[in-house]
C-alpha positions as CSV (number, residue, x, y, z in Angstrom):
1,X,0.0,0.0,0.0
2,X,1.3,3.6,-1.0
3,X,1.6,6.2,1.5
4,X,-0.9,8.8,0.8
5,X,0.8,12.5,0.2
6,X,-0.8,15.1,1.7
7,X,-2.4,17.6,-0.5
8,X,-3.8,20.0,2.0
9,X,-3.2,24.1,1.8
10,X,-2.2,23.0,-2.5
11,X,-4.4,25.0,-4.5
12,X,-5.7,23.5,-7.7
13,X,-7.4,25.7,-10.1
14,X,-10.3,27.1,-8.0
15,X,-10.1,24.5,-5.3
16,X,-7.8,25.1,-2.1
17,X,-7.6,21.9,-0.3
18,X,-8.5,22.1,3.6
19,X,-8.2,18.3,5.0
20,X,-7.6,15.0,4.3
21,X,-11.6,13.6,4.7
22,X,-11.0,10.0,4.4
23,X,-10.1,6.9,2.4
24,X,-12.7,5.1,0.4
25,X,-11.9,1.6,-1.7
26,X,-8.1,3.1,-1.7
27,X,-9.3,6.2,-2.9
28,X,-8.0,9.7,-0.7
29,X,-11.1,12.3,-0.2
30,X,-10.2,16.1,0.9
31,X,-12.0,18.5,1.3
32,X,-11.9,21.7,-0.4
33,X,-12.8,25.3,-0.3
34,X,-14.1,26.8,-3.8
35,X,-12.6,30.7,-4.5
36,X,-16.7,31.7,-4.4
37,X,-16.6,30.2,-0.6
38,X,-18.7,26.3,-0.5
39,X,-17.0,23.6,1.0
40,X,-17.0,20.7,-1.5
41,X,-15.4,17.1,-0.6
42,X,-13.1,15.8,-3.7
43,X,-11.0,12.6,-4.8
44,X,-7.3,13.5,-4.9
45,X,-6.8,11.7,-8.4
46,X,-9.6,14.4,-9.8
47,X,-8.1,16.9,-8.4
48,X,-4.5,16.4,-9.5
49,X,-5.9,15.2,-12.7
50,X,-7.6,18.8,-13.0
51,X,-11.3,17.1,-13.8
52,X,-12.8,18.6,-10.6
53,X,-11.9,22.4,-11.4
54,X,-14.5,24.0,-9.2
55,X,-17.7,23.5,-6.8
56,X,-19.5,23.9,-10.1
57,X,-19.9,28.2,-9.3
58,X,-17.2,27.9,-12.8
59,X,-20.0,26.3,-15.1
60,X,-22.4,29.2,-13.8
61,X,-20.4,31.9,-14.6
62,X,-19.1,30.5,-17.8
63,X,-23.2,30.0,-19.2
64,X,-23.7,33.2,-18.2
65,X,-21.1,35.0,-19.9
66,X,-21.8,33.0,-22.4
67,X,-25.3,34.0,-23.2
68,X,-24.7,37.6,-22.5
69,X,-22.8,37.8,-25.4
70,X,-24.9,35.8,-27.6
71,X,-27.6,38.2,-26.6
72,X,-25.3,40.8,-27.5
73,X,-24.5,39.5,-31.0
74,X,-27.9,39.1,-31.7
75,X,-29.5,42.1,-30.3
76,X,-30.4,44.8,-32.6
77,X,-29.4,47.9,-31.3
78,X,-25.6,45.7,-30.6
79,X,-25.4,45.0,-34.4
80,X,-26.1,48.4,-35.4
81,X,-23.6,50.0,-32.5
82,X,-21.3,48.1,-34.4
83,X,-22.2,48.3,-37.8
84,X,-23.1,44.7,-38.4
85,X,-26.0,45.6,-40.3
């Protein structure tokens, strides 16, 4: 069995890592603070991997800047600010 290294106060994309949580089927758990403040609990391998980026506040905020600027592209007044039309 491998000793498990300790991740905690390691900061992994928007994730800083608080505690080790526990071991489940050889598997390390920490948990993690989120840069927009929830407390999430997260599998080391994910989060040296970088699959487990955020609490899930990232996906939010990408959508939403997202649409804003599809509205913008589409909106009338934006294309004819800009001369699109």
């Amino acid at each position: 069995m491998c000793k498990r290294i300790d991740l905690t106060g390691n900061i992994y994309n928007k994730l800083t890592v608080l505690r080790y949580k526990n071991t489940i089927k050889t598997r390390a758990w920490y948990e993690c603070m989120c840069f927009c403040g929830n407390i999430i609990d997260v599998r080391s391998d994910s989060l040296k991997s970088g699959h487990t980026k955020s609490c899930g506040c990232h996906k939010v905020y990408a959508l939403k800047s997202k649409s804003t600027n599809t509205f913008k592209r589409k909106h009338h007044l934006y294309m004819t600010a800009y001369g699109i039309l």
